[in-house]
N, C-alpha and C positions, 0 to 999 in steps of 0.2 A: 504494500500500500504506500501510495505517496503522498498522502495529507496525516493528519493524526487523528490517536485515537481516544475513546475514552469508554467504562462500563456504567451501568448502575447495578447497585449490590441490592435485595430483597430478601428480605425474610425466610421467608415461605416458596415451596417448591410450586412451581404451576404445572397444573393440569394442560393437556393438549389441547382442552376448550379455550384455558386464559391464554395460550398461546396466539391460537386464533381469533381470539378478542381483542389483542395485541395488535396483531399485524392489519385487522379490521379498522383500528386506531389510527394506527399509522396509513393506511391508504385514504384516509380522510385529510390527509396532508400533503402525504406522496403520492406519484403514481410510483409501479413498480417496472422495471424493465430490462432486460437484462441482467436478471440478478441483482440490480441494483436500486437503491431508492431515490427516485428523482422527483425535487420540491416541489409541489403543486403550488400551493398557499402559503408564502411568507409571513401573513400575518398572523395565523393559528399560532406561530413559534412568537412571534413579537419582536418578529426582525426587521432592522431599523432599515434596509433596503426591500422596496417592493419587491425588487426584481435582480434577487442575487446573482452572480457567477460562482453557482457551484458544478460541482459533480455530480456524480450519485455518493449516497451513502449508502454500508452493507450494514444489517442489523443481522447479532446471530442470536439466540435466545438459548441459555445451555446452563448446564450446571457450574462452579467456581473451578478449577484447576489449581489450587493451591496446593501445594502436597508437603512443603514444610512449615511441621508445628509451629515452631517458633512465628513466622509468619502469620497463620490461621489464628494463635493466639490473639496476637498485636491487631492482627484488619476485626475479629470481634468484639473486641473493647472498646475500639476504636467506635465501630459501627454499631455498637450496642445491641447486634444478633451475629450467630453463625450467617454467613452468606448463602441461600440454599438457589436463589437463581442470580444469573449473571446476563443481563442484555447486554453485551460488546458492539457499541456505535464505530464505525470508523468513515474517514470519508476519504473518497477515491482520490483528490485534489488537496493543494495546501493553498489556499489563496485565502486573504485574511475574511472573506465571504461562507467559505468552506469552516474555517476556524469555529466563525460563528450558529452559523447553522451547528453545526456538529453541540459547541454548546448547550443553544438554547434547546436542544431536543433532547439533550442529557437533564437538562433544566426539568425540561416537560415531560420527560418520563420518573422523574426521580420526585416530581410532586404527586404526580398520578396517581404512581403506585407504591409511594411510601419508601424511595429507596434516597441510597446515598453514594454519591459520583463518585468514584476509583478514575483519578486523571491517568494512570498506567507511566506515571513517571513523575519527578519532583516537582511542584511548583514555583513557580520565580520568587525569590525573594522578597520582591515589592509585593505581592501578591497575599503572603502569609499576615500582613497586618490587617488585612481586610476586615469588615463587620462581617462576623460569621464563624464556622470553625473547620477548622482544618488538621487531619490526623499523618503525621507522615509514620508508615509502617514500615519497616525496615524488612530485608531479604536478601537471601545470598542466588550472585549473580551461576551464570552455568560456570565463570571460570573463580568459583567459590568464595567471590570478594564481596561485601555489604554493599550494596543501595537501598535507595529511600525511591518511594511512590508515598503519592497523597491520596488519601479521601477528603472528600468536600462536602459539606451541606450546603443542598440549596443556598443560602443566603449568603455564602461567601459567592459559591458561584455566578448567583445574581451581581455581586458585587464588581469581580472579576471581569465581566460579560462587561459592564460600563466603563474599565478600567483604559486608560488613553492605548495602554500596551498588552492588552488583553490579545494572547493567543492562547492555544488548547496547548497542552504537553505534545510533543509529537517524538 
């Protein structure tokens, strides 16, 4: 992928139905095509251009991938439940249009359904003073050295989203 990415974490495992409930949500926004989700309606999301230059975006709908404890500890403290589903937004494109969409859809599904953003990598510095809270969970990489990823609540993300240097982790 060549724009960036980002998930929302949930509670609760979904059923094939809320799946489909889901993706029923989303084509009230998107159309879908090629695999891909391409923006109908900019303003559903409350994006500040009518008429963005984006891509498509993929949504995948799946269980978390965590597999060290240490990790799974920290992202549920953090998030204040075990994560039992994982929607991973990404978008095909990096244009700061792309940025945003991809945001405000992590925005929009992370109020919907009661979750909380996984940026999939650290936050900008300026970024962690924001109104709101932000969890950096710490993990070892594949060549076995620590990094940090952030969770965000909605309202940092809100914040961020307004920020002059607002882009998504990529």
């Amino acid at each position: 992928m060549a724009g960036p990415s980002a998930a929302v974490l949930l509670a609760t495992s979904w059923t094939d139905a809320e799946i489909v409930a889901f993706r029923d949500w989303l084509a009230e926004i998107f159309v879908i095509d090629s695999g891909g989700w391409w923006l109908r309606d900019a303003q559903r999301l409350g994006m500040s251009s009518p008429t963005p230059m984006t891509g498509p975006l993929f949504v995948d709908v799946g269980e978390p991938e965590h597999e060290d404890p240490e990790e799974i500890a920290a992202l549920t403290k953090a998030a204040g439940f075990p994560p039992e589903t994982e929607i991973v937004l990404s978008a095909a494109t990096s244009g700061r249009d792309s940025h945003e969409l991809l945001g405000r859809l992590a925005l929009a599904v992370a109020r919907r359904y009661g979750g909380i953003i996984d940026l999939t990598g650290p936050l900008p510095a300026d970024a962690e003073s924001l109104p709101g809270h932000a969890y950096a969970i710490p993990y070892r990489t594949v060549d076995d050295e620590f990094a940090v990823y952030h969770l965000v609540d909605a309202e940092l993300l809100v914040s961020w989203l307004e920020h002059p240097r607002f882009r998504m982790v990529k």
